[in-house]
C-alpha positions in Angstrom: 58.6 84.6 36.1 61.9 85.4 34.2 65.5 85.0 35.9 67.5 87.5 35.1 70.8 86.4 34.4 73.0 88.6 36.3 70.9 88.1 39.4 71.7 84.4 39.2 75.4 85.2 38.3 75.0 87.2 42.0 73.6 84.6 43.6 76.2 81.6 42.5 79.4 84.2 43.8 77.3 84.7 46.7 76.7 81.3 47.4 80.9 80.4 46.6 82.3 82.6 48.9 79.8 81.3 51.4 81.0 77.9 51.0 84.6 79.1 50.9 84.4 80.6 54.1 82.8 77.6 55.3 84.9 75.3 53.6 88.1 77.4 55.4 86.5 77.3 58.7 85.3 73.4 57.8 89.1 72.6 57.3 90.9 74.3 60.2 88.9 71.8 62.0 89.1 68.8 59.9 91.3 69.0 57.4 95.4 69.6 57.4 94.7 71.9 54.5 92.5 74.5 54.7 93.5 76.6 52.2 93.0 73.6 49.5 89.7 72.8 51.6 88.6 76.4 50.6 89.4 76.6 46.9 87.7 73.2 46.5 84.6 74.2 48.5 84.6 77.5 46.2 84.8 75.6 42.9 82.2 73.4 44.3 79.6 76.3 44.5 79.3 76.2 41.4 76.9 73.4 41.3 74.8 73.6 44.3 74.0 69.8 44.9 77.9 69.0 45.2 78.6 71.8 47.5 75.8 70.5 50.0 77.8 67.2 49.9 81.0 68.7 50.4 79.9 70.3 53.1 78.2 67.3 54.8 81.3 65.4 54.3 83.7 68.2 56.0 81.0 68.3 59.2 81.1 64.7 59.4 84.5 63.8 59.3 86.2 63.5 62.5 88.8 66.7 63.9 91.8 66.4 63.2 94.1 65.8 66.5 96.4 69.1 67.0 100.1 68.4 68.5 101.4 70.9 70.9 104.7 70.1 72.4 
């Protein structure tokens, strides 16, 4: 079975702004910086297996305490 390239080239945008919106969502929660949180999660789409761990680092950390005064 042949891969056609631009179906893969779908699939890995697909799969980065997936983990972009996850990574934003991810580091609202977590993170003081979810715009950097994003980017790096998008960037890390590009190679699947460090994406996973990305993402398995952002759901285990700990929230990060919000102030309101």
């Amino acid at each position: 079975m042949n891969i056609n390239a631009t179906l893969f080239g779908q699939v890995i945008v697909v799969f980065a702004l997936l983990m972009a919106a996850l990574g934003y969502y991810l580091g609202k929660r977590k993170t003081q910086s979810p715009n950097l949180t994003a980017v790096v999660a998008f960037f890390a789409a590009l190679v699947p297996p460090l994406a996973i761990i990305l993402l398995i680092v952002l759901v285990l950390k700990n929230d990060v305490q919000t102030s309101k005064t």
